[in-house]
N, CA, C and O atoms as a GROMACS GRO file, in nm:
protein
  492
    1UNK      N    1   2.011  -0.123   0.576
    1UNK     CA    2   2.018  -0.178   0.443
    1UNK      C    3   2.103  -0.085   0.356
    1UNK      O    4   2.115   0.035   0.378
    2UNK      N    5   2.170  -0.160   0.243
    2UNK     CA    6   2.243  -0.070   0.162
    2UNK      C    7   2.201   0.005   0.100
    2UNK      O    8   2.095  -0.036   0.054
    3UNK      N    9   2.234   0.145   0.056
    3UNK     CA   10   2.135   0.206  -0.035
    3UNK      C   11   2.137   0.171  -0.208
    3UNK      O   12   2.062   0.230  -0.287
    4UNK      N   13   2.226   0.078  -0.245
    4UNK     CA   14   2.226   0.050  -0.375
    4UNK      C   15   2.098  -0.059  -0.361
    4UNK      O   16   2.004  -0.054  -0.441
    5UNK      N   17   2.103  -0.173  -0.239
    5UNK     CA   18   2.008  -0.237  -0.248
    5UNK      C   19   1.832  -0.206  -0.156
    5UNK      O   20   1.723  -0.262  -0.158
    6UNK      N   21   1.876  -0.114  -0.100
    6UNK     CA   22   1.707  -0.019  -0.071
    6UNK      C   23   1.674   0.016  -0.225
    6UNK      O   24   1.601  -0.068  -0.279
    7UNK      N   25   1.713   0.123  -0.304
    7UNK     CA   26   1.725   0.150  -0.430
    7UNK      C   27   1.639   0.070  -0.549
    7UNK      O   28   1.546   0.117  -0.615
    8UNK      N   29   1.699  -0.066  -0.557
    8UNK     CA   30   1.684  -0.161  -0.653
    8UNK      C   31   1.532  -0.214  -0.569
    8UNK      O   32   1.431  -0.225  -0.639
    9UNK      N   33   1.523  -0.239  -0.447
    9UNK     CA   34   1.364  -0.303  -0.344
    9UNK      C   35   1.260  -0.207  -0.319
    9UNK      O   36   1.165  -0.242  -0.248
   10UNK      N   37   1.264  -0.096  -0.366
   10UNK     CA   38   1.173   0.012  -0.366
   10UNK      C   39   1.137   0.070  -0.523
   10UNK      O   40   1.068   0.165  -0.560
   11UNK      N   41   1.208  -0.020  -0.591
   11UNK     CA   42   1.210  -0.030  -0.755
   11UNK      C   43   1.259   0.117  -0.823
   11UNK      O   44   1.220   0.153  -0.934
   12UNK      N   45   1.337   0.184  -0.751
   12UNK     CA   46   1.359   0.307  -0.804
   12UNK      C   47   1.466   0.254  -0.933
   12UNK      O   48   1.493   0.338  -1.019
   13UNK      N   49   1.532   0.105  -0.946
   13UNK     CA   50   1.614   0.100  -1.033
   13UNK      C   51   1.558  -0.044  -1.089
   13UNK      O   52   1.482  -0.121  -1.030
   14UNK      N   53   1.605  -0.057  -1.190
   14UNK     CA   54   1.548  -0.200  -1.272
   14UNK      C   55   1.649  -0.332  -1.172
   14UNK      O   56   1.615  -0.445  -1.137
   15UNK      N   57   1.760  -0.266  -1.155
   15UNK     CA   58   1.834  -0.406  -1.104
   15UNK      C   59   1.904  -0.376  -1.048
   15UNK      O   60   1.940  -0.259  -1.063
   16UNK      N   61   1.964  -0.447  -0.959
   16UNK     CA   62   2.070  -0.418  -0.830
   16UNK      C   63   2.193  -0.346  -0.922
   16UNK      O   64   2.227  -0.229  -0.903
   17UNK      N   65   2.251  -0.430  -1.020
   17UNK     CA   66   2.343  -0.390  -1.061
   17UNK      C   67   2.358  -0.219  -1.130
   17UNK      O   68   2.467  -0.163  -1.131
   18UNK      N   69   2.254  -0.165  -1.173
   18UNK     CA   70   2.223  -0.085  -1.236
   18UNK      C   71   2.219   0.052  -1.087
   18UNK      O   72   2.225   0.174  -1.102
   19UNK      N   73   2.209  -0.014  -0.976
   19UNK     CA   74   2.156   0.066  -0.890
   19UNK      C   75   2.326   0.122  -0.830
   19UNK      O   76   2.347   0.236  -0.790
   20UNK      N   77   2.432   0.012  -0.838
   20UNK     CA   78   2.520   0.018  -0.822
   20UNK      C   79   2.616   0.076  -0.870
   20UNK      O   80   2.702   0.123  -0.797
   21UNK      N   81   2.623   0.085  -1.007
   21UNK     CA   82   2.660   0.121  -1.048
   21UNK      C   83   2.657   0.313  -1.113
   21UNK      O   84   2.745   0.391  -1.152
   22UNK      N   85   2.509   0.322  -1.093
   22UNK     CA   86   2.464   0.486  -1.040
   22UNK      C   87   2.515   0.537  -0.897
   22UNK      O   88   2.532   0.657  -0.878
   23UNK      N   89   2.532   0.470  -0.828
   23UNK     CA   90   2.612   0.503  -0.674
   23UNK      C   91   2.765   0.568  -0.738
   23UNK      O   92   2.811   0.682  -0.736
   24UNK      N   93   2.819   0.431  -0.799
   24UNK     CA   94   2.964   0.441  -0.838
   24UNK      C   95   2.975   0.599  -0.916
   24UNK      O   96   3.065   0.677  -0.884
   25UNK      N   97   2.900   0.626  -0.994
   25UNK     CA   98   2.890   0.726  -1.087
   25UNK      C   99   2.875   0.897  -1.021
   25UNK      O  100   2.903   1.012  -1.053
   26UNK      N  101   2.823   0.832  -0.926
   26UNK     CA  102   2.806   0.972  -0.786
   26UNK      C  103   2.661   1.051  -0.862
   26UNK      O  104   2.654   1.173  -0.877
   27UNK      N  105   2.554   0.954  -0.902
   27UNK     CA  106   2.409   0.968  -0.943
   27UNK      C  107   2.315   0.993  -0.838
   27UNK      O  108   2.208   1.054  -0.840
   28UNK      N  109   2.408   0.903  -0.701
   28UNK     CA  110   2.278   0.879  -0.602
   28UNK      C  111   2.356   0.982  -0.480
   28UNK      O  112   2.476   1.005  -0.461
   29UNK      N  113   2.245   1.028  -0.414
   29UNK     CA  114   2.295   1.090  -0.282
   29UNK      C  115   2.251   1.089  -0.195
   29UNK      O  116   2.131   1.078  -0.220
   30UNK      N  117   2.268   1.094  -0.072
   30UNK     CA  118   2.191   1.019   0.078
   30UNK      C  119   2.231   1.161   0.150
   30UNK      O  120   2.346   1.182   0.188
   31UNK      N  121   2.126   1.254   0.166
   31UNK     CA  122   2.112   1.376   0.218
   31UNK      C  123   2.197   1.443   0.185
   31UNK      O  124   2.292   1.477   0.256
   32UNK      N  125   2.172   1.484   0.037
   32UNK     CA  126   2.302   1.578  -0.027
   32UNK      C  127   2.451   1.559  -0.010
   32UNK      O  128   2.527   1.656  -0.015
   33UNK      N  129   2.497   1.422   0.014
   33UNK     CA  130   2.607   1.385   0.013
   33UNK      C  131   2.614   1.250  -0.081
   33UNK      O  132   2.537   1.155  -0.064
   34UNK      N  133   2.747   1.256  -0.212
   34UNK     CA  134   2.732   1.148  -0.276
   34UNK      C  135   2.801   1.015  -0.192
   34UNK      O  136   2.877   1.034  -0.097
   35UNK      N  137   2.768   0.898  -0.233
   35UNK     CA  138   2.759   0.767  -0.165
   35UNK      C  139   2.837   0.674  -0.205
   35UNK      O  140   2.849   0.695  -0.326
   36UNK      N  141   2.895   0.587  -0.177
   36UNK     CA  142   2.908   0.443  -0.200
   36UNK      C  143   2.786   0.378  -0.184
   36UNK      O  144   2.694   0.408  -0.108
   37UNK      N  145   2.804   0.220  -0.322
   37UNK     CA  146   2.680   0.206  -0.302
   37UNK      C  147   2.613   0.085  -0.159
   37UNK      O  148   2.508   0.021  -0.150
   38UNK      N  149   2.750   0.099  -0.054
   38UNK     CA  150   2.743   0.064   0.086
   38UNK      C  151   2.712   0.097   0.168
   38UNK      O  152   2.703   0.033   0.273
   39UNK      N  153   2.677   0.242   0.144
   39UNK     CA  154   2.647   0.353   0.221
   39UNK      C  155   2.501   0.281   0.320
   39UNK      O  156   2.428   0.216   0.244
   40UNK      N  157   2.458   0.281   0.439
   40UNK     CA  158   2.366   0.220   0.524
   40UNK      C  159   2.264   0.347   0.497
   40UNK      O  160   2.286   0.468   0.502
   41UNK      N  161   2.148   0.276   0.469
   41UNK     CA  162   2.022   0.405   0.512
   41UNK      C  163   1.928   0.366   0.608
   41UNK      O  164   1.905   0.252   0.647
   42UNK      N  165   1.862   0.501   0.651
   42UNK     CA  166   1.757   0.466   0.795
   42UNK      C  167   1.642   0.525   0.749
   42UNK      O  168   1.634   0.537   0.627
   43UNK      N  169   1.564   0.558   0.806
   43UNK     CA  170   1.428   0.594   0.796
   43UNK      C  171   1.490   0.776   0.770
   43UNK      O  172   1.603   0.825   0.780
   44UNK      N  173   1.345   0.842   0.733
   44UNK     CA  174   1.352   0.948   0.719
   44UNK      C  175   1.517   1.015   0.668
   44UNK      O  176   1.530   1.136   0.680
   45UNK      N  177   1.607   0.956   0.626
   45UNK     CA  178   1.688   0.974   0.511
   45UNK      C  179   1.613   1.045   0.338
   45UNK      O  180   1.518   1.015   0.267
   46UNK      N  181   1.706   1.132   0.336
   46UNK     CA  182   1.644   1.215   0.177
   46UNK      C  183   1.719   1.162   0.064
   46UNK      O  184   1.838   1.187   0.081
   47UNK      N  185   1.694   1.092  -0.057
   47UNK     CA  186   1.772   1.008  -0.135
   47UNK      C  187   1.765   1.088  -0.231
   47UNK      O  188   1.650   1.132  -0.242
   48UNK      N  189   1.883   1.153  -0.358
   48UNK     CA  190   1.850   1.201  -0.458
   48UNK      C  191   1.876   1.124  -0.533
   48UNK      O  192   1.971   1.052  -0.504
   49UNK      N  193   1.790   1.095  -0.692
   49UNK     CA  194   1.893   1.052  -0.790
   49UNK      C  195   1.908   1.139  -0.892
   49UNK      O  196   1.832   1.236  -0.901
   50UNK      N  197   2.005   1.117  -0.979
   50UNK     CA  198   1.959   1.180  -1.123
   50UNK      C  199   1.933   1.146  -1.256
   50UNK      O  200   2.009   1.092  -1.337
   51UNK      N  201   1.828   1.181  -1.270
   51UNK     CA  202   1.737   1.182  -1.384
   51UNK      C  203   1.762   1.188  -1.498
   51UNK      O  204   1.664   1.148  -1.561
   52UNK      N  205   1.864   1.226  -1.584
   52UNK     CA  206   1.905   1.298  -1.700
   52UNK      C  207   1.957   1.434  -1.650
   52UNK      O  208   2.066   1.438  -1.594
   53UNK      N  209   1.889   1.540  -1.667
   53UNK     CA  210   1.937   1.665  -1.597
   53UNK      C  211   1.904   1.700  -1.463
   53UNK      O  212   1.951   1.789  -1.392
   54UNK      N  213   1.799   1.601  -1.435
   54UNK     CA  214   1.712   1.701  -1.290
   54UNK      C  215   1.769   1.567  -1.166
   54UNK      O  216   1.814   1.456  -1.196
   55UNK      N  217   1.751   1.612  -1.058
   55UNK     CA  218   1.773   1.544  -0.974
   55UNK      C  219   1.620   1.524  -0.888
   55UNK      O  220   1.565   1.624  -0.844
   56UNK      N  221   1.573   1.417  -0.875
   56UNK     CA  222   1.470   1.364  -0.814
   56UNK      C  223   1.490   1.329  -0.677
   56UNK      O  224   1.570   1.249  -0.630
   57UNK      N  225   1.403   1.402  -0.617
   57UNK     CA  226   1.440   1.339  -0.454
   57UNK      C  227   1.341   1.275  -0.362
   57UNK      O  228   1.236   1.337  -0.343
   58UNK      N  229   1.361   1.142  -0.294
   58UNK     CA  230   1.285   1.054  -0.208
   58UNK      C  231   1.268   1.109  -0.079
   58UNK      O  232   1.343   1.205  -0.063
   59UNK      N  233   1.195   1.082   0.024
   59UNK     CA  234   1.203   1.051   0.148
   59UNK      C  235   1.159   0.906   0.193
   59UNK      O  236   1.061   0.848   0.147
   60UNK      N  237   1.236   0.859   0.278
   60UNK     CA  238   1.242   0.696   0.308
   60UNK      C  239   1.129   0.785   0.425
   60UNK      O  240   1.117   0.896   0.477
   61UNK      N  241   1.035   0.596   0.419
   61UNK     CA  242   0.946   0.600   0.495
   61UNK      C  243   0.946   0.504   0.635
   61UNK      O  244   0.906   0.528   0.748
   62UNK      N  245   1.019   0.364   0.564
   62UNK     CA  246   1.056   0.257   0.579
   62UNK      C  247   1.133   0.164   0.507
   62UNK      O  248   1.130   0.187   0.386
   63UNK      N  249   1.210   0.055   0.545
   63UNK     CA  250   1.302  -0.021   0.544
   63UNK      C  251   1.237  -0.179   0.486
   63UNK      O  252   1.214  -0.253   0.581
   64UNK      N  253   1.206  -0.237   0.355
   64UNK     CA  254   1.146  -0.354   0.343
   64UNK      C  255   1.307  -0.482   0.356
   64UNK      O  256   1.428  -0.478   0.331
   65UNK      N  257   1.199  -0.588   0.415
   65UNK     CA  258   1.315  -0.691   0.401
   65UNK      C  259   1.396  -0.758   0.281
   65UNK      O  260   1.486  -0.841   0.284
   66UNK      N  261   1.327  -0.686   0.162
   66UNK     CA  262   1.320  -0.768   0.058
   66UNK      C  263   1.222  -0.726  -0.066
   66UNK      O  264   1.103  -0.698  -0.054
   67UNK      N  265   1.297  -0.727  -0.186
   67UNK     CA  266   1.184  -0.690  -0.283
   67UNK      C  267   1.078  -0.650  -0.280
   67UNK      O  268   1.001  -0.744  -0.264
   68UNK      N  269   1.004  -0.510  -0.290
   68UNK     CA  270   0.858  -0.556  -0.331
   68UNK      C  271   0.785  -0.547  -0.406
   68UNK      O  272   0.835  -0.528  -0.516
   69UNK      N  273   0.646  -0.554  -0.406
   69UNK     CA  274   0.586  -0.551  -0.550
   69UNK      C  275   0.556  -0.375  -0.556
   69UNK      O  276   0.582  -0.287  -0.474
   70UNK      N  277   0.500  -0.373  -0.674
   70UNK     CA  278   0.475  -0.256  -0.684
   70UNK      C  279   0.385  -0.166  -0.640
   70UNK      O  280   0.398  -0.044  -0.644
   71UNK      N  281   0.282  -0.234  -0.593
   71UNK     CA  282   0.162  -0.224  -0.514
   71UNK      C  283   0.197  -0.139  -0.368
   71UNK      O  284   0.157  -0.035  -0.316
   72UNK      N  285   0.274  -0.221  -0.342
   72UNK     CA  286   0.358  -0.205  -0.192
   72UNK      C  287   0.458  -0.062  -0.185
   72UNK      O  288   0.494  -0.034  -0.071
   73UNK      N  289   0.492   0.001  -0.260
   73UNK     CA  290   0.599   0.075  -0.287
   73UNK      C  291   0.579   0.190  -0.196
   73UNK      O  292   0.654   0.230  -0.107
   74UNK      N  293   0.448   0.245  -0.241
   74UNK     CA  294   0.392   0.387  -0.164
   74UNK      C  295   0.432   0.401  -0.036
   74UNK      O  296   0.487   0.505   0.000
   75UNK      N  297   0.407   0.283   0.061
   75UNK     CA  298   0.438   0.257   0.208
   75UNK      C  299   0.579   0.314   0.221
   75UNK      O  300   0.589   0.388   0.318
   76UNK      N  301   0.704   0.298   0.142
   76UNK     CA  302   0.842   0.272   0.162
   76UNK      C  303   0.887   0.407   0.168
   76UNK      O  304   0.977   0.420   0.251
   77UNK      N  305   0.853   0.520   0.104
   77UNK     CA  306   0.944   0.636   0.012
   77UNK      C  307   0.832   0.697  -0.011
   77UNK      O  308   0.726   0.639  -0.036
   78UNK      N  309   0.853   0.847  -0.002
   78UNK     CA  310   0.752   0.929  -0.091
   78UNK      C  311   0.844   1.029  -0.153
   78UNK      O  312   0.947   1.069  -0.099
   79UNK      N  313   0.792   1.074  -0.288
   79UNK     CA  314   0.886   1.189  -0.391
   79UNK      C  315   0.820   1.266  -0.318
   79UNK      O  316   0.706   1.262  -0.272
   80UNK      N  317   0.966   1.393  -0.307
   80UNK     CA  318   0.962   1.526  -0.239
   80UNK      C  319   0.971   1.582  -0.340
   80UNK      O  320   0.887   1.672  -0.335
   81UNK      N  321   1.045   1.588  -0.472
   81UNK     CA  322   1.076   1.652  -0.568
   81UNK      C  323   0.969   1.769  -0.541
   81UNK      O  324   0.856   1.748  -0.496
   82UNK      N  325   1.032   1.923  -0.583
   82UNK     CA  326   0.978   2.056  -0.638
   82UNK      C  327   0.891   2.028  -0.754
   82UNK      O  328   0.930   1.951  -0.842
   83UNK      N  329   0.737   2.106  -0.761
   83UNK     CA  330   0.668   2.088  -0.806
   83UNK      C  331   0.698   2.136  -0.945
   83UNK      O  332   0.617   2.111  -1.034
   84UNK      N  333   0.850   2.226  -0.982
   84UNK     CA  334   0.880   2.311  -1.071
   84UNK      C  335   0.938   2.226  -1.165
   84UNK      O  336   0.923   2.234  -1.287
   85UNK      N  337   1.027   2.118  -1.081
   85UNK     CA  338   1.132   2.035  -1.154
   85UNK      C  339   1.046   1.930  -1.203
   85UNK      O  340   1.063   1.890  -1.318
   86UNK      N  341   0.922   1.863  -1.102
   86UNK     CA  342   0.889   1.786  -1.218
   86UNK      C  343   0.765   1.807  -1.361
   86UNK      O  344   0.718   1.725  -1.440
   87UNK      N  345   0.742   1.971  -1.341
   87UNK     CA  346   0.701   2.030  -1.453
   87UNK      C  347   0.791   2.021  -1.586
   87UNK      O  348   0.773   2.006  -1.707
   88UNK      N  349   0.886   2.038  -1.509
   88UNK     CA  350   1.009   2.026  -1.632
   88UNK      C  351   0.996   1.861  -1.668
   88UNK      O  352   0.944   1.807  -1.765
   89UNK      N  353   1.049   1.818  -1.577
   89UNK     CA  354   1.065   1.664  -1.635
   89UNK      C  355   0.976   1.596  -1.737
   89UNK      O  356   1.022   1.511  -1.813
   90UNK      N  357   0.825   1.639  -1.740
   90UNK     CA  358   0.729   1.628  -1.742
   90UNK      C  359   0.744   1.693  -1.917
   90UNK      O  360   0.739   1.606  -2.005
   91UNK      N  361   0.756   1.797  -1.948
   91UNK     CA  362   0.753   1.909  -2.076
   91UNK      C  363   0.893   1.772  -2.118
   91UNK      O  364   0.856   1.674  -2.184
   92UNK      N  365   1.006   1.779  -2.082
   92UNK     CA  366   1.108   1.689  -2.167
   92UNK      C  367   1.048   1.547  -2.187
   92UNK      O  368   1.059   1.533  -2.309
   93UNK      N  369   0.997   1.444  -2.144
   93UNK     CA  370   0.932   1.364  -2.143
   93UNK      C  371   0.855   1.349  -2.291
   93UNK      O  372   0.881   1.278  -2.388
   94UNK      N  373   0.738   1.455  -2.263
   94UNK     CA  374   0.709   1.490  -2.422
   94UNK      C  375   0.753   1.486  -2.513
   94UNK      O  376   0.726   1.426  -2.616
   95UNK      N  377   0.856   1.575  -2.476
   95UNK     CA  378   0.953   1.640  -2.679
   95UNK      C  379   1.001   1.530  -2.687
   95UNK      O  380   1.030   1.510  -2.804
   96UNK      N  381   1.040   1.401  -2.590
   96UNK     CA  382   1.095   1.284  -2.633
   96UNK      C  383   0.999   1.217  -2.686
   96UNK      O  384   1.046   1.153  -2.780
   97UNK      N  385   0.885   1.200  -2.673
   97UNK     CA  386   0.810   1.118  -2.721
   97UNK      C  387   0.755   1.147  -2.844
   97UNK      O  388   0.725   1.051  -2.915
   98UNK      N  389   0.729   1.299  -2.900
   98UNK     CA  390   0.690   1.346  -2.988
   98UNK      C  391   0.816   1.321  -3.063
   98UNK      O  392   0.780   1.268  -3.168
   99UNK      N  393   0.913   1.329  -3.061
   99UNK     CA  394   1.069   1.347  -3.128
   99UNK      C  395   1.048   1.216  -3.206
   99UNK      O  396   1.051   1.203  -3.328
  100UNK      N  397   1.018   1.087  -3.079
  100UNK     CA  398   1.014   0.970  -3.124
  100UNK      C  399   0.925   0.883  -3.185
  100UNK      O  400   0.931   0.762  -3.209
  101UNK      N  401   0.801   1.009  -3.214
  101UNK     CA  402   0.685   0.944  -3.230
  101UNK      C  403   0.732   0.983  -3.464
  101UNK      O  404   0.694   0.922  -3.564
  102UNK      N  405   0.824   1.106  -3.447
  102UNK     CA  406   0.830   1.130  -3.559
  102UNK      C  407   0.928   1.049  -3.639
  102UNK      O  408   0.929   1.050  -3.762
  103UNK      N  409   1.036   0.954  -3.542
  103UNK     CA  410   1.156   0.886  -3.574
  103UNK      C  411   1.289   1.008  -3.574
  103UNK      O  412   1.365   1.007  -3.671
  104UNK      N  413   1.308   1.091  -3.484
  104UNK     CA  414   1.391   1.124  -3.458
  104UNK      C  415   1.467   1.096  -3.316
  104UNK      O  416   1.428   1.144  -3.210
  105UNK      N  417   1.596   1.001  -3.330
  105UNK     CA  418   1.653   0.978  -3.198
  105UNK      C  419   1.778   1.022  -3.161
  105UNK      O  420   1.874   0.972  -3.219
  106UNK      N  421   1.798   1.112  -3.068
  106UNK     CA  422   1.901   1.216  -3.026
  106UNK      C  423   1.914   1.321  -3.136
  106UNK      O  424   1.827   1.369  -3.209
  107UNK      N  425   2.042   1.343  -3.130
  107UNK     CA  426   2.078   1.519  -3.217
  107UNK      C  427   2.038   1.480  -3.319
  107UNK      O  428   2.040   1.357  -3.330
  108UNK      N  429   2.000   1.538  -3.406
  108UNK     CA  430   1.955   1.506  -3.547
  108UNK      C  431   2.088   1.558  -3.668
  108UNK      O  432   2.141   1.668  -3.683
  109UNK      N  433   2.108   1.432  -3.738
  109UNK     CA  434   2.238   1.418  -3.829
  109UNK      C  435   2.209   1.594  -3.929
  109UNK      O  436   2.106   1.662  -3.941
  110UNK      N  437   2.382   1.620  -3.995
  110UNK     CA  438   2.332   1.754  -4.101
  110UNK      C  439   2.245   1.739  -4.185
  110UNK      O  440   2.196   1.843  -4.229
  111UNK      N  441   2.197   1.616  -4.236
  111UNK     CA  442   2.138   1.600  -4.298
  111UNK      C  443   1.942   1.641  -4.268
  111UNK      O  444   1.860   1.705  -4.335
  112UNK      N  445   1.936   1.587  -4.176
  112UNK     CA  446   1.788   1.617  -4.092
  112UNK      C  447   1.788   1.752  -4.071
  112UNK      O  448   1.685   1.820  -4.081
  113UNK      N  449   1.923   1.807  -4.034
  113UNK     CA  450   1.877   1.953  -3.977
  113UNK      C  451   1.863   2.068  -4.092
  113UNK      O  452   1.813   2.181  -4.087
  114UNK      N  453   1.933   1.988  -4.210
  114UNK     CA  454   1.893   2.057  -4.376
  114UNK      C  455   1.710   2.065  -4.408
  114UNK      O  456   1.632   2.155  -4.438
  115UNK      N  457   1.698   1.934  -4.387
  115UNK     CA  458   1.586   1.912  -4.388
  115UNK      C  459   1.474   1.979  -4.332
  115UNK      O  460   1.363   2.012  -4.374
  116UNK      N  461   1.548   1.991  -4.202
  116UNK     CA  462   1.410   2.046  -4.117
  116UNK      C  463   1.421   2.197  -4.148
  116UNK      O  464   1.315   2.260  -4.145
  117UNK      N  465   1.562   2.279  -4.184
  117UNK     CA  466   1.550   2.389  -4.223
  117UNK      C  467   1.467   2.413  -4.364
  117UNK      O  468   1.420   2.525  -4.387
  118UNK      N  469   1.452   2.316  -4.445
  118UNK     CA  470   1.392   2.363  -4.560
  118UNK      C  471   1.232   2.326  -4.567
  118UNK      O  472   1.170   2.330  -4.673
  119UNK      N  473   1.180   2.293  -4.458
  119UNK     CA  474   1.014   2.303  -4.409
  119UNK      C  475   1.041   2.385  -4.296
  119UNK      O  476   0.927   2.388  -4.248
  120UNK      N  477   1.093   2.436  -4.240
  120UNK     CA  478   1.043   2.565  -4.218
  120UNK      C  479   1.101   2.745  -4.239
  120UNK      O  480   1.082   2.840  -4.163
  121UNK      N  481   1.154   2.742  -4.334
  121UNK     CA  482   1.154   2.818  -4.392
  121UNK      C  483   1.128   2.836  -4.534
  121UNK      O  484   1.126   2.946  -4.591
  122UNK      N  485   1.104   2.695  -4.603
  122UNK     CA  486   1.024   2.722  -4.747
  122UNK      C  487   1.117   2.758  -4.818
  122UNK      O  488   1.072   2.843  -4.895
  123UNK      N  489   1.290   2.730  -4.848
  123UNK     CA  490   1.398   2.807  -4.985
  123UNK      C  491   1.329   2.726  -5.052
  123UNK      O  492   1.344   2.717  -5.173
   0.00000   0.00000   0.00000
């Protein structure tokens, strides 16, 4: 099976196209080598993707014919990822949510960062 479409049937991606297009981008890698997203995978193959900064890594378990539910997933792939990296992932996750829980989204304009300098330092 292709790995853009193993990818998208093991739900690691919302949609084929999306899965494909992370191949194209050189996001995905099939045992530390980047891929086309034609590239054939087999069992016990190591899949990385990337995350934002971190790279997340699979081990294929098995090969489904076809979509599955989510229920089903565990059987297919298990995350190998370092217990370090997804500590990290885990701490960024947060500051995004807290960031967004305050209405701040991405870098914060000069204006915000005036702002935020003058609560915490009190001029």
């Amino acid at each position: 099976m292709r790995i853009d479409k193993y990818t998208w049937c093991v739900r690691l991606f919302k949609t084929r196209s999306k899965a494909t297009t992370a191949c194209n981008k050189e996001q995905v890698r099939l045992n530390g080598e980047t891929v086309k997203p034609s590239k054939p995978v087999q069992e016990k193959d190591v899949i990385s993707i990337k995350h934002g900064a971190f790279m997340r890594e699979y081990k294929v378990l098995d090969i489904p014919k076809s979509r599955v539910g989510a229920k089903l997933v565990s059987a297919l792939y298990v995350e190998i990822t370092p217990a370090d990296i997804l500590d990290q992932i885990l701490v960024v996750e947060k500051i995004n949510r807290e960031n967004s829980a305050l209405g701040i989204k991405g870098r914060p304009t000069k204006k915000d960062r005036r702002d935020l300098d003058k609560t915490r330092f009190n001029f």
